[in-house]
N, C-alpha and C positions, 0 to 999 in steps of 0.2 A: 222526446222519447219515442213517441209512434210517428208512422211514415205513412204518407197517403200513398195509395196503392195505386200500383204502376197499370198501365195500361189493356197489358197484357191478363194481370191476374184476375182482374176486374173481368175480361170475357172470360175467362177460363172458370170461373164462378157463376157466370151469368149462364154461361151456356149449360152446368150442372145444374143450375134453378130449370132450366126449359125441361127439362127431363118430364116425360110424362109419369106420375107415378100410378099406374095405374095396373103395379102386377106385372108377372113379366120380367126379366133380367134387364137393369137399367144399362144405360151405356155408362164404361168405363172412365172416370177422370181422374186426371191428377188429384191430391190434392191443395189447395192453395199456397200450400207450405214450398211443396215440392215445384208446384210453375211457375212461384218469385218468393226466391229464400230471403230476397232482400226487404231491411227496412219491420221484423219482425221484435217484439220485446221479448224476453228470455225471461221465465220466470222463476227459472229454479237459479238466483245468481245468488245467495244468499244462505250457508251452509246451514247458519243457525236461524230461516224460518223466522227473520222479525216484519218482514217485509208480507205474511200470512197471519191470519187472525182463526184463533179453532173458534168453533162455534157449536153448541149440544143441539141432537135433531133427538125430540120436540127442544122449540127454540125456548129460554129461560121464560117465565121460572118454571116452567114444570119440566123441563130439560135441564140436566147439569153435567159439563164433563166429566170424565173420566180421571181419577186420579193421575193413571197410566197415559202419557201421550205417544200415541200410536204411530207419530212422522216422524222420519228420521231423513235427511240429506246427508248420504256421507260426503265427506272431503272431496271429492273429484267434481260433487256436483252436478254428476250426469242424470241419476238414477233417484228418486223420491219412494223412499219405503214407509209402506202406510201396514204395519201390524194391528190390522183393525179387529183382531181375536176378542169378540166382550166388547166392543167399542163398537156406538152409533153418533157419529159428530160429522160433521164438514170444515174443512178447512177453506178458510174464504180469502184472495189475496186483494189487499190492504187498500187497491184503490177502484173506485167506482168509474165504469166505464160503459161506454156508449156503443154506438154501430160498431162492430169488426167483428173478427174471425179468433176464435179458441181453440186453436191445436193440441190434440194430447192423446199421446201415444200411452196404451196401458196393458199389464198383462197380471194373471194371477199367475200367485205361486200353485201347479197342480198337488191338489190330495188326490190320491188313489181310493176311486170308492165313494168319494162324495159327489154332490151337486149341490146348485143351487148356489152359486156363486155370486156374488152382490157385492157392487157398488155403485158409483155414478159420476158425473160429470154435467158440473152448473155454470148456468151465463145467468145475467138481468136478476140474482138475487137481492136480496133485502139485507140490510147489516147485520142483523139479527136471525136471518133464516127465516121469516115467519113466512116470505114470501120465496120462492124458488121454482127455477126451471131446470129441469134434471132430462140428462142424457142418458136413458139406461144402461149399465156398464153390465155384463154376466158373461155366462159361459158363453151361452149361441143365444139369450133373451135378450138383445137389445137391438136398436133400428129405432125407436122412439123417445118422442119427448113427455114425459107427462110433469105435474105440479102444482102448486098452490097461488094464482096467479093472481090479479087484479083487473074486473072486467064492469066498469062504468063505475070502478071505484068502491067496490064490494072482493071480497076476497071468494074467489072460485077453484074448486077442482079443474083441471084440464088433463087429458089424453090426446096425444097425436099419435094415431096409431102409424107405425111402418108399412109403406104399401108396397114393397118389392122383397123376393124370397129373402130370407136369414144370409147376413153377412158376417155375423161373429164366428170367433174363430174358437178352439179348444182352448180350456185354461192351461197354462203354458206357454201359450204364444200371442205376439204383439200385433193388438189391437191398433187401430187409427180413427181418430173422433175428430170432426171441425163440427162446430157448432158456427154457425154464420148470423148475425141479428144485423139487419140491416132496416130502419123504420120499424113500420110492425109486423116485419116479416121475419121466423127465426128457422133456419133449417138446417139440420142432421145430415151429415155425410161421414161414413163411415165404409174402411178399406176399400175404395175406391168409387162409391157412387153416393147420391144423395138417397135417403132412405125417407125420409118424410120432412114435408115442410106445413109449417102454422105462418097465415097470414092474418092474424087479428090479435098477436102480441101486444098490449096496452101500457106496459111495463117497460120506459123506453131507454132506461139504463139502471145498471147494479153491479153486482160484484160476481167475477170470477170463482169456481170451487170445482173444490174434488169430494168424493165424501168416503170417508171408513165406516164400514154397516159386515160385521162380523167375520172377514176374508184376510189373507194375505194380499197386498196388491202392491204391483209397483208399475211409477207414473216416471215419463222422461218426455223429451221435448213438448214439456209445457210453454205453450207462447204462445199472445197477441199480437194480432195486427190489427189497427183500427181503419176502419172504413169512415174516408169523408164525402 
């Protein structure tokens, strides 16, 4: 199902890790999707969502879904609507994965008048959730990683903070996230640069997610590629 990654994409990611982040407007990249579309897993191929496991944040038992399930796939397939109105869950898909790259494109539906827009975007979780690395998903709030992580085998808060200006966009319009975990290194790139990278990930594979935390949002080219 996964393709090792061609030559090309490999520098085209290497050379977005060289990035200094250190403030500053980073240099522009593709993102990994877009410099080798080949050889990618497609995650939204499955209308009725058997192939995703929801999962309650806080994780069971003092977490319990919602009666209301918040994801919808319609028939085309394209487009993943997560009515997360009253809803705090993640949806995790189905198989546990190593090194690669998590594409996903996302946008809120805009309110007039609101903020504070929330969701997220996870690589290297737990089956359960108790464990999770989250890509901060909001209006203009995200460029960082933070989470509940595993560090000599003890369970720890983590923050990587974003070291170059704001790249999120207005709610309305389409966002672009890769998450890259490669050893124990995981970095954020988001509409066209890397925004922060962690080199001391201990956590060396898990399960892919999205997560519904009170918004409208809809998710589309969802997809893996794994790094050998």
């Amino acid at each position: 199902m996964h393709c090792r990654w061609s030559l090309v994409a490999m520098l085209s990611v290497s050379l977005a890790w060289s990035q200094p982040l250190f403030g500053g407007e980073p240099k522009e990249t593709k993102s990994a999707l877009e410099s080798d579309p080949a050889g990618w897993t497609n995650l939204l191929t499955d209308t009725a969502l058997t192939n995703w496991k929801r999962v309650p944040i806080p994780p069971a038992p003092k977490g319990k879904l919602s009666e209301r399930n918040p994801w919808n796939l319609p028939g085309d397939g394209k487009t993943l609507i997560c009515d997360g109105v009253g809803v705090h869950e993640m949806l995790l898909w189905e198989k546990e994965v190593g090194d690669g790259v998590f594409h996903v494109e996302w946008r809120f539906k805009k309110l007039e008048g609101k903020k504070g827009y929330n969701s997220g975007v996870y690589a290297r979780n737990s089956a359960d959730g108790a464990i999770w690395h989250q890509a901060q998903v909001g209006s203009k709030n995200v460029g960082y990683i933070f989470g509940d992580t595993l560090v000599d085998g003890a369970k720890k808060r983590i923050n990587i903070a974003s070291k170059v200006p704001q790249r999120g966009k207005e709610a309305g319009e389409w966002n672009t996230f890769e998450i890259t975990c490669k050893g124990k290194t995981m970095h954020l790139w988001v509409n066209g640069a890397v925004t922060c990278a962690w080199d001391n990930c201990q956590v060396d594979k898990g399960f892919l997610g999205l997560e519904a935390e009170g918004w409208y949002i809809e998710f589309k080219n969802v997809k893996f590629k794994e790094i050998k």
